[in-house]
C-alpha positions in Angstrom: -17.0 60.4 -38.2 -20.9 60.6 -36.7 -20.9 57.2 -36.0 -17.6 57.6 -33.9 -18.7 61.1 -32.2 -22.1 58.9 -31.5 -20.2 57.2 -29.0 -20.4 59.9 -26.6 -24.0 60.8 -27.4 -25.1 56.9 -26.2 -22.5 57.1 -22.8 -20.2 54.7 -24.6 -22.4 52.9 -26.5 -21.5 51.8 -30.5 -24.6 51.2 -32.7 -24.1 49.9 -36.1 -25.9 52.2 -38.2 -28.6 50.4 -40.2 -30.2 51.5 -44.0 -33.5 48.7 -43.6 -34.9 48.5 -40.0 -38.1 46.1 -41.1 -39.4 44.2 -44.0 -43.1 43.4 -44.1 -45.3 42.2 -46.3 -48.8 43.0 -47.4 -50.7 41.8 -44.3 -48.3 43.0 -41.7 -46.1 40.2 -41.2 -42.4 40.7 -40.4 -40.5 39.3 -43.0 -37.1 40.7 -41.6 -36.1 42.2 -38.9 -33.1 44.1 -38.2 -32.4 44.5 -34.4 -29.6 46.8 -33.2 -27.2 45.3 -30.5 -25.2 47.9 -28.9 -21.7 46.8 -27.9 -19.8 49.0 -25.1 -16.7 50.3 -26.4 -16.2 53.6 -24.0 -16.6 53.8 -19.9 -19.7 56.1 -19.3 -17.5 58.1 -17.0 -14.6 58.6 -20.0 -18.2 59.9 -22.5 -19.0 62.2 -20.0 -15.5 63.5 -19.6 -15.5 64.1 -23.2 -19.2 65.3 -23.2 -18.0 68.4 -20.5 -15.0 69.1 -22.5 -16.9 69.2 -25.8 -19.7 71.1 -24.4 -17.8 74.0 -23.2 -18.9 77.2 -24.5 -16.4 79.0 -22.7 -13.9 77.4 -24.9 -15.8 78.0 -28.2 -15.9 81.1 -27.4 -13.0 82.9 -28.6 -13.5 81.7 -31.9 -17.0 81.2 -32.3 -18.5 84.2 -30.2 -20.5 83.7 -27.0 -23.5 83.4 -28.3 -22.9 81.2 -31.7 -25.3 79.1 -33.6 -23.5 76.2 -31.3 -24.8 78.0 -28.1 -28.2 76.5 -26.6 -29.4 78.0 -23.4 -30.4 75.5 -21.4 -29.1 72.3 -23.5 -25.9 70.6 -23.1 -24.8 70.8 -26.7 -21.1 68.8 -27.4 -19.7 70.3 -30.4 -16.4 69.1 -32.7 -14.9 71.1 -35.1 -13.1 69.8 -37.7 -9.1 71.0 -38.4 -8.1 74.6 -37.7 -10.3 77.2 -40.5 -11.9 74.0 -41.2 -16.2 74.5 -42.0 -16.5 71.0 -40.6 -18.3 70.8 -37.6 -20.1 67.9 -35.5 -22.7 68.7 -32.8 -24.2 66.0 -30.5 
């Protein structure tokens, strides 16, 4: 699920998550490299669509207060809760 909602944090972007970025050896040289080729799978305008919808605290706010541990003043914070009195929940 992070790697879907992180999507919308990189305007559209997918990025295969990686465990080993680099393998060197003693002296320095590269033995392996793993380099990350983001493929567009989402419109920027369509991420920030979702972005505005997911950041609004207005519409947390019945459930979660207006102040909640999901509000930061002066951040755009996109939140996703999982289902409905669900514990899940996914900020980017």
């Amino acid at each position: 699920m992070t790697s879907a909602y992180g999507v919308f944090a990189t305007e559209g972007l997918k990025v295969q998550p990686v465990s080993v970025l680099k393998i060197e050896d003693s002296e320095g040289n590269i033995i392996e490299e793993n380099k990350k080729t983001p493929r567009r799978v989402l419109e920027i305008q369509t991420c920030r669509m979702i972005n505005s919808i997911l950041s609004d605290n207005e519409a947390r706010t019945p459930i979660f207060g207006p102040r909640s541990p999901l509000y930061f003043q002066d951040w755009q914070v996109a939140v996703k809760q999982g289902l409905p009195k669900s514990t899940e929940t996914v900020g980017l």
